[in-house]
C-alpha positions as CSV (number, residue, x, y, z in Angstrom):
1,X,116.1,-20.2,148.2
2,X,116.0,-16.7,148.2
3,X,113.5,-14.5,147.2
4,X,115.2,-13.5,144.0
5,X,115.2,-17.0,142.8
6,X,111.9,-18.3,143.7
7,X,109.3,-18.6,141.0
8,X,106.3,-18.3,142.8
9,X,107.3,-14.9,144.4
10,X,108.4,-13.8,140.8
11,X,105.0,-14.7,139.4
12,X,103.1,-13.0,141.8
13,X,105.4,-10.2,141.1
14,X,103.8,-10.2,137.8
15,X,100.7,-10.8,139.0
16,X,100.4,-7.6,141.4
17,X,101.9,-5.5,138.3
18,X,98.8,-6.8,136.1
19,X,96.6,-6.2,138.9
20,X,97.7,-2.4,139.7
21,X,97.7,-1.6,135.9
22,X,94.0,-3.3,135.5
23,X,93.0,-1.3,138.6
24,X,94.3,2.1,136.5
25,X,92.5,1.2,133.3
26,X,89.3,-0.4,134.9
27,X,88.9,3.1,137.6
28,X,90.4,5.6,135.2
29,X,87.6,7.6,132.9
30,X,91.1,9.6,131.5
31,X,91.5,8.4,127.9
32,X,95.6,9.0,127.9
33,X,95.6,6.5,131.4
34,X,93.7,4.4,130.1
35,X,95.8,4.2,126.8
36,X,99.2,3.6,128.5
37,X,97.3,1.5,131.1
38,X,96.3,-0.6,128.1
39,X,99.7,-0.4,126.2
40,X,101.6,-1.8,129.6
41,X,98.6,-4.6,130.5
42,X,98.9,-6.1,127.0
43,X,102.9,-6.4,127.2
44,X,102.9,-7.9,130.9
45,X,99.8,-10.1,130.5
46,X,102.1,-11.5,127.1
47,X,105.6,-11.4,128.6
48,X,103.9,-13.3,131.5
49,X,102.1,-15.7,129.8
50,X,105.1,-16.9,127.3
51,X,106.9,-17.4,130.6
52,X,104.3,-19.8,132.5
53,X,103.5,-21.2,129.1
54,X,107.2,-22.0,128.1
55,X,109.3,-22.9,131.5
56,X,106.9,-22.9,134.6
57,X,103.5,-25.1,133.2
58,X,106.2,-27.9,131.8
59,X,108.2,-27.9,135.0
60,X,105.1,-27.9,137.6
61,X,102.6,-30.1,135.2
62,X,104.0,-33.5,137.5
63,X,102.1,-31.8,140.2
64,X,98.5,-32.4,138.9
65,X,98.2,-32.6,135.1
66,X,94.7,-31.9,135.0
67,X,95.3,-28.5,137.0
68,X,97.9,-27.2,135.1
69,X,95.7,-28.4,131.6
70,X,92.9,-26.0,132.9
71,X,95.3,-23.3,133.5
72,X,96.7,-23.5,130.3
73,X,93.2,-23.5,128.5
74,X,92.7,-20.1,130.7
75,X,95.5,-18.9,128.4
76,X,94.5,-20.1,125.2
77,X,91.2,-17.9,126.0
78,X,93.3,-15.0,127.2
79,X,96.3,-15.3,124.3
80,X,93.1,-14.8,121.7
81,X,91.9,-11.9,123.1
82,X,95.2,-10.6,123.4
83,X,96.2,-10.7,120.3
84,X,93.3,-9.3,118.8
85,X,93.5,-5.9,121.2
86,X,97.3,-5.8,120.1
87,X,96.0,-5.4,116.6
88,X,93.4,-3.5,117.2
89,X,93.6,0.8,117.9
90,X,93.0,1.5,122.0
91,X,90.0,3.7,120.9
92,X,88.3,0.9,118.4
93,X,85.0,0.9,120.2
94,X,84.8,-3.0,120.3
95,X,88.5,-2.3,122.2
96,X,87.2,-1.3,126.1
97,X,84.6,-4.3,126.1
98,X,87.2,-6.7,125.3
99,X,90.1,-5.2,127.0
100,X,87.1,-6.2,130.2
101,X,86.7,-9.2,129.7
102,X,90.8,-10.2,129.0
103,X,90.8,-8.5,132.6
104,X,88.2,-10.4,133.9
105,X,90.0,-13.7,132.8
106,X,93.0,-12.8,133.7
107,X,92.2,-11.6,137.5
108,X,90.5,-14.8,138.3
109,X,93.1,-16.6,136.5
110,X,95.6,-15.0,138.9
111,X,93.3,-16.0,142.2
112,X,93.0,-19.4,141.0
113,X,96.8,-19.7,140.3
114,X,97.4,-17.9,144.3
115,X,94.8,-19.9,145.6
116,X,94.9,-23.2,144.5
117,X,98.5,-24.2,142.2
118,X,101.1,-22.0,144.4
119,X,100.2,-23.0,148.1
120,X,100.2,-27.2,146.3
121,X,103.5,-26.2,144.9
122,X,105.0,-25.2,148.2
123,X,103.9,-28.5,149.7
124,X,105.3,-30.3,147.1
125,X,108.9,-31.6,146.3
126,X,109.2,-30.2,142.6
127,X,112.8,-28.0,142.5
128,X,111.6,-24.8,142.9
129,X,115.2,-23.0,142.4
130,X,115.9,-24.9,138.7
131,X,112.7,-23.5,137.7
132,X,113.3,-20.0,139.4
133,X,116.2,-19.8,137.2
134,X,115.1,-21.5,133.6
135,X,112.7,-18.6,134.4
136,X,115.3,-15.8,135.1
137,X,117.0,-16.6,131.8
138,X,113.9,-17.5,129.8
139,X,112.7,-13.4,131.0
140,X,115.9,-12.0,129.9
141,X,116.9,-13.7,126.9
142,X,112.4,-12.5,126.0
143,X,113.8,-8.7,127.1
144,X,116.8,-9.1,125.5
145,X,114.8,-10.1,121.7
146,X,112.2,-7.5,123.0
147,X,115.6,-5.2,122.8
148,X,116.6,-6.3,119.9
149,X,113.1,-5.6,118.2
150,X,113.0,-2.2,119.4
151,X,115.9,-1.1,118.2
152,X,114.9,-2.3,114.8
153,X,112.2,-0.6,114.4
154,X,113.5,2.6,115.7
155,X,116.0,2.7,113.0
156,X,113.2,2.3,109.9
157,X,111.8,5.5,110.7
């Protein structure tokens, strides 16, 4: 399987983006960084999370139930907060404590995932490559509506 195709590379693709952008916001003391730093966080952390949530947690769960359950309640936690920052103006002053702690959720979230779920899933027998591509088309047809909505709203104003 190459690269292109294999899941657990393109999640920790996703993973390194989250954790470069979380190093800008979390080291940055310039509010415009740390406004588009925010802007791009919240989209990857959601674009991600539909993706594990939807294809790769229902394809990997016949590895161990109980490990994919706990990484799925991370979510829950992390989908709240998200959608209350995505709501909310970056310069709310409840806004930089709880953009924190998403991060804080999500980064060990991510260690937990690299540490314990992908070196299991190597070992392991599940297909790999189906999942690699429900993923791939999963992603685009979520850029594609993404797209779509764009366009939409660029045509109200």
């Amino acid at each position: 399987m190459d690269n292109a195709d294999d899941p657990i590379q393109m999640l920790v693709r996703d993973h390194d983006t989250v954790r470069k952008l979380a190093d800008k916001y979390l080291n940055s003391s310039d509010i415009e960084v740390k406004k588009q730093a925010a802007t791009q966080l919240l989209q990857a952390i959601h674009t991600h999370s539909r993706l594990e949530e939807s294809i790769f947690y229902p394809n990997v769960r016949c590895l161990d139930d109980n490990l994919v359950r706990h990484f799925e309640q991370d979510h829950l936690k992390v989908d709240d907060l998200l959608a209350t920052l995505q709501g909310m103006a970056p310069d709310e002053p409840r806004a930089e404590p709880m953009m924190r702690e998403m991060l804080k959720s999500v980064l060990n979230h991510i260690e937990e995932e690299e540490g314990e779920l992908f070196p299991r899933l190597r070992q392991s027998s599940v297909d790999m490559a189906d999942i690699g591509l429900q993923m791939q088309a999963f992603e685009a047809n979520l850029v594609h509506m993404q797209g779509q909505a764009s366009d939409r709203g660029s045509r109200r104003r």
